[in-house]
C-alpha positions in Angstrom: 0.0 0.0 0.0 1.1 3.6 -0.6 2.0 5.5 2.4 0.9 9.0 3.0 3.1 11.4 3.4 3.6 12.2 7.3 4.6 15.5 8.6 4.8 17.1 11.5 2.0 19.8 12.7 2.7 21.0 15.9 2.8 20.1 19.8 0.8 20.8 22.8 2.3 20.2 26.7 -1.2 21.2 27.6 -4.9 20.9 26.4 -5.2 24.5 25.1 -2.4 23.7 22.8 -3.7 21.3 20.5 -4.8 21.1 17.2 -8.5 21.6 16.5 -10.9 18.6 17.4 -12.1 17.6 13.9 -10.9 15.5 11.3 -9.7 11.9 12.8 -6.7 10.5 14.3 -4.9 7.6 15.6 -2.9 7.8 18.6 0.3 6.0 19.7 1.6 5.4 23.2 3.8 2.7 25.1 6.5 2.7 27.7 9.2 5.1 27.3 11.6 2.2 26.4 9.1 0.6 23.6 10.9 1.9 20.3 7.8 4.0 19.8 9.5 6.8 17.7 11.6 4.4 16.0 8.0 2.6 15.1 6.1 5.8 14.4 9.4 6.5 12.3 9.2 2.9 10.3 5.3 3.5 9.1 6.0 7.3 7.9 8.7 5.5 6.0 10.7 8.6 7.0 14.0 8.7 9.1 13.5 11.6 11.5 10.1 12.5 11.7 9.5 11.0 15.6 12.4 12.0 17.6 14.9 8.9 18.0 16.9 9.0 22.0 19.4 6.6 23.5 17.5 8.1 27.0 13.6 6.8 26.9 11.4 9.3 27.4 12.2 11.9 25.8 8.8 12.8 24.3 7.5 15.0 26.7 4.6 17.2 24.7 1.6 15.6 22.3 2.9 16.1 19.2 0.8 15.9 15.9 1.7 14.8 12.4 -0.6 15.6 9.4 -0.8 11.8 7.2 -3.7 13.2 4.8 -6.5 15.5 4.5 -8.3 15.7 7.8 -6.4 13.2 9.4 -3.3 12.9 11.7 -1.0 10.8 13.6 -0.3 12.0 18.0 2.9 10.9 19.6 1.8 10.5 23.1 4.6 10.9 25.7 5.7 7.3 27.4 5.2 6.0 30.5 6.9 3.9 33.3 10.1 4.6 32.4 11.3 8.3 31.9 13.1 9.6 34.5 11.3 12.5 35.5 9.8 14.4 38.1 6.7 12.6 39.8 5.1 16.1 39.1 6.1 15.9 35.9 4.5 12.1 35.5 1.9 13.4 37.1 1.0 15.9 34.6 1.5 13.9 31.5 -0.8 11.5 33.4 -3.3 14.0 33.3 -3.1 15.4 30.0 -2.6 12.0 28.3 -6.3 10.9 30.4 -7.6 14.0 28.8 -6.6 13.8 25.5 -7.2 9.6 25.3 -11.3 10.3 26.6 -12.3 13.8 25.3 -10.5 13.9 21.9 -13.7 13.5 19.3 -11.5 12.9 16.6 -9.8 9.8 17.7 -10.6 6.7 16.1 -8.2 3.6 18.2 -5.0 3.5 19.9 -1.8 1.5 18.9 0.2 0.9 22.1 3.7 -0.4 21.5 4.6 -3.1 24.0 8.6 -4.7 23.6 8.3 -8.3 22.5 11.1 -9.2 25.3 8.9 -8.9 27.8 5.2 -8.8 26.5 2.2 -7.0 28.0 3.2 -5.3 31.6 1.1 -3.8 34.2 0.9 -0.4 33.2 0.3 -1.7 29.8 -2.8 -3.4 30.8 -4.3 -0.8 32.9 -3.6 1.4 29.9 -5.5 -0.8 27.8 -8.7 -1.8 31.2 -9.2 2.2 31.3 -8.9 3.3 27.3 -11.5 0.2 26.2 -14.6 1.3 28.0 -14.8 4.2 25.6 -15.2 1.9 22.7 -12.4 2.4 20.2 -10.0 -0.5 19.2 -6.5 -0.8 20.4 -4.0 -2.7 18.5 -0.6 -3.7 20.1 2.4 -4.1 18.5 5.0 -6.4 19.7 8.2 -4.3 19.1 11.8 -5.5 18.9 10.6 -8.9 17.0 13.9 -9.0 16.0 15.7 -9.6 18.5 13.5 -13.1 19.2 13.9 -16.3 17.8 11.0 -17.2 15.9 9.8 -19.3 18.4 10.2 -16.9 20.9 8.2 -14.2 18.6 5.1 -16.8 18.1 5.0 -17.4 21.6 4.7 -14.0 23.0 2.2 -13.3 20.2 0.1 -16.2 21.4 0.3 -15.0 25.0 -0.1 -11.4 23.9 -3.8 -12.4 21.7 -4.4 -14.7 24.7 -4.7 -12.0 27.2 -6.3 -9.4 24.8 -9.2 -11.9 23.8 -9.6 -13.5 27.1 -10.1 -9.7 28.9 -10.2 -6.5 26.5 -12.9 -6.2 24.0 -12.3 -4.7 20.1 -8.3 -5.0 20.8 -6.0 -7.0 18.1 -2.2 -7.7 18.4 1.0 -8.4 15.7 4.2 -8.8 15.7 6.6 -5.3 14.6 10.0 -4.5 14.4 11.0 -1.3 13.0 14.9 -2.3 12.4 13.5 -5.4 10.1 10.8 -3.7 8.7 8.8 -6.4 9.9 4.5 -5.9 10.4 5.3 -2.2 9.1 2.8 -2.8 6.1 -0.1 -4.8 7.7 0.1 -2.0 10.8 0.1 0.4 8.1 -3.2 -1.3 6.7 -4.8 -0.9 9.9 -3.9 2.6 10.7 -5.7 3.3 7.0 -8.6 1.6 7.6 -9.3 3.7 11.0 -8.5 6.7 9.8 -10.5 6.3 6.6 -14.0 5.6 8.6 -16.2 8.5 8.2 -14.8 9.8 5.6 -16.2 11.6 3.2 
């Protein structure tokens, strides 16, 4: 499939600061150390559009990336990891909470989880409070590539176990930006929700 062209709009560290609530978007979040720019980076097809840092966590604002008329990609800051302030966490708590149940415009969630280690706590509470408003998540398993393909099916197993056995609407896949692996099939999916409603 072709890929649109991604580019970067602008960033909000608070809810006054965002873009206007129309149009339709798809949002991306994980923990600080899930490769989520390098991922965000892979589906763009583009080398620096997400901000790449040996020190996870470094996305501290909401940033917004245009990827066709009326619809956009958010970078949500990670969790769990960074090492900042509590007051600091505590505010992108907030504003993440904000944007993930008030934004009108957002049509599911891809949470980047590393493969290594599979779904943590955070990850699942994450997913327990964002399904209740009724938009799909869709997890990808980062890092594939540094499993053994038996090790890759079997956190994928475990992974759709948990998601079918307790979260509604949510789906899972394997990704690895380095090997360009799931890039297309996530890709696919990230169309297909941004293409409903459209006119």
């Amino acid at each position: 499939m072709t890929v649109p062209l991604v580019e970067f709009l602008a960033s909000a560290h608070k809810m006054e600061e965002m873009l206007p609530d129309s149009g339709r978007e798809v949002a991306f979040v994980g923990r600080s150390n899930a490769g989520k720019s390098s991922a965000i980076n892979a589906l763009a097809n583009r080398h620096r559009l997400a901000f790449v840092s040996k020190t996870p966590g470094r996305t501290q604002t909401i940033n917004f990336f245009g990827a066709g008329r009326n619809m956009r990609w958010v970078d949500l800051p990670g969790y769990g990891f960074a090492k900042v302030s509590k007051t600091e966490r505590e505010y992108w708590g907030v504003l993440i909470s904000a944007y993930l149940t008030q934004r009108k415009s957002l049509m599911g969630l891809i949470l980047l989880s590393d493969s290594r280690h599979g779904l943590k706590p955070l990850d699942e509470q994450l997913i327990e409070w964002f399904v209740p408003t009724g938009r799909p998540v869709h997890v990808l398993l980062t890092k594939c590539d540094k499993l053994t393909q038996r090790e890759s099916s079997a956190v994928l197993s475990a992974t759709r176990i948990t998601l079918t056995r307790r979260y509604p609407n949510c789906s899972t896949q394997l990704f690895s930006a380095t090997a360009n692996r799931g890039v297309a099939e996530a890709n696919a999916l990230i169309a297909a929700w941004l293409s409903q409603g459209a006119d």
